[in-house]
C-alpha positions in Angstrom: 73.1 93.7 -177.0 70.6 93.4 -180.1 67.2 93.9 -179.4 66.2 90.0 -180.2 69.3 88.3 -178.1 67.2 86.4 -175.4 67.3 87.8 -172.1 66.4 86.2 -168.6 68.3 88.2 -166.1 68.4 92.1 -165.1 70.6 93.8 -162.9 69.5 97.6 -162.6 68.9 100.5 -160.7 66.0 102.9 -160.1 66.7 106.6 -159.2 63.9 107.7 -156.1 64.1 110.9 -154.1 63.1 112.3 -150.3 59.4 112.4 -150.9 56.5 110.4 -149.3 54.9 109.4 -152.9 54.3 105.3 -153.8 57.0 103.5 -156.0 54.6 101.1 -157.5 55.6 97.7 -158.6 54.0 95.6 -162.0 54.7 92.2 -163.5 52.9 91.8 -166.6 53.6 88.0 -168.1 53.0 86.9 -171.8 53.4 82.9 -171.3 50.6 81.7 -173.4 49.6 77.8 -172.2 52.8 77.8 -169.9 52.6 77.9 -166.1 54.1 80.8 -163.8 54.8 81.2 -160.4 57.1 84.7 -159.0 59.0 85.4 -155.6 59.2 89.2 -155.1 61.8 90.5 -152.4 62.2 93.9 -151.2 65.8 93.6 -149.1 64.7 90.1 -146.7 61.0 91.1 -146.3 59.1 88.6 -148.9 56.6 90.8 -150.5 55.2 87.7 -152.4 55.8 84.0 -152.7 54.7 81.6 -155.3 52.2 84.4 -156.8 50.4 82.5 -160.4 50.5 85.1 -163.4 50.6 88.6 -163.9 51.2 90.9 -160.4 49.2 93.6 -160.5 50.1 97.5 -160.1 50.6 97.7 -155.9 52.6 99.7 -154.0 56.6 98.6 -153.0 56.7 101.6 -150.5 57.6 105.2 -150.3 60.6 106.9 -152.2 62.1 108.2 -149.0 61.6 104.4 -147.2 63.1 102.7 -150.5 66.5 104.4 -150.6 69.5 102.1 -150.2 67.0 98.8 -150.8 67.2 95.8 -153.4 64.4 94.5 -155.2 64.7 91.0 -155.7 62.3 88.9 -158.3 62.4 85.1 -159.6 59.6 84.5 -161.5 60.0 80.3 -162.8 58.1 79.7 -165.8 57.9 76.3 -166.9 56.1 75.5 -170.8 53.3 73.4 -170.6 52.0 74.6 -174.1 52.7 71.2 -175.6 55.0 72.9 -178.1 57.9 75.4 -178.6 57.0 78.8 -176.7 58.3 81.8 -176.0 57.4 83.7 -172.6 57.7 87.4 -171.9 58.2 89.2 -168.4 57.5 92.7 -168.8 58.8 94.3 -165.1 57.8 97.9 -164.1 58.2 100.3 -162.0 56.6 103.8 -161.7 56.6 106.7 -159.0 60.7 107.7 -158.4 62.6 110.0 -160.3 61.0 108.4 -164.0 59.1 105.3 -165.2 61.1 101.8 -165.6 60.0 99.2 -168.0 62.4 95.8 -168.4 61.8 93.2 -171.0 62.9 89.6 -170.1 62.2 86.5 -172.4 63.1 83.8 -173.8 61.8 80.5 -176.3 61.1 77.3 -174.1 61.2 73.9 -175.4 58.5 71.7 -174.5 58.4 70.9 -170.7 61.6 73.3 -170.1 61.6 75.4 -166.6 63.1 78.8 -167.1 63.8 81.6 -163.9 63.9 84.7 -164.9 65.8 87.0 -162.5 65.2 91.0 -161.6 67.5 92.9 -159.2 67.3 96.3 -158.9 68.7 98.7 -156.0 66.9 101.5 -155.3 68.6 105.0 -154.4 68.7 108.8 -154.5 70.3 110.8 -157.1 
C-alpha cells in the first residue's frame, strides 16, 4: 500500500514473551479543531470509554498476562474545524518482544464523523 493511501483500520499483532515487564499502551492524536472521543478494549474488560484526546503512556498489563488477548480500539473523530481536515492517530505500543508504532488517518470534510479501528492480538513467539 503507498505510504499516502488513507488508512482508518489496523489489524495486527504484537509479539510479547513469559516475563512480568509492562506492555505499555499510547494514543497520540493530531486532529487539529476536530473533536475525539476513543474506546479501548483489552479482550471484554473496557480499559477506557469515551476518553477526549490523546491517551497517555499507561500500562495494558504484563507480557506473561497478555498472551492469547485482543486489543480492541475505536477512536471516532468527528471535524469540527469548519473546514477540510485531516486527523492522524498515531497507536503504540512498547514493552514485548520490540516497539510498535501504527499510523491511521484520513482527510474529513466539514462536519464528517470518521472511526478509526485498531485490533491487535497479542502472543508469544
Amino acid at each position: 500500500m503507498p505510504d499516502n493511501q488513507e488508512k482508518t483500520t489496523v489489524d495486527t499483532f504484537y509479539v510479547v514473551d513469559n516475563s512480568q515487564r509492562n506492555v505499555t499502551l499510547e494514543i497520540f492524536i493530531n486532529a487539529p479543531g476536530q473533536t475525539c472521543t476513543s474506546t479501548i478494549k483489552l479482550d471484554d474488560t473496557v480499559k477506557e470509554d469515551g476518553h477526549n484526546g490523546s491517551y497517555n503512556e499507561k500500562p495494558l498489563d504484563t507480557n506473561k498476562n497478555l498472551d492469547e488477548k485482543t486489543l480492541f480500539i475505536a477512536t471516532t473523530i468527528t471535524n469540527t474545524a469548519g473546514q477540510k481536515a485531516k486527523a492522524e492517530v498515531t497507536i503504540r505500543l512498547k514493552g514485548g518482544q520490540s516497539p510498535s508504532e501504527d499510523l491511521l488517518f484520513k482527510t474529513h470534510s466539514v462536519g464528517e464523523t470518521i472511526t478509526y479501528t485498531y485490533i491487535c492480538k497479542f502472543f508469544k513467539a
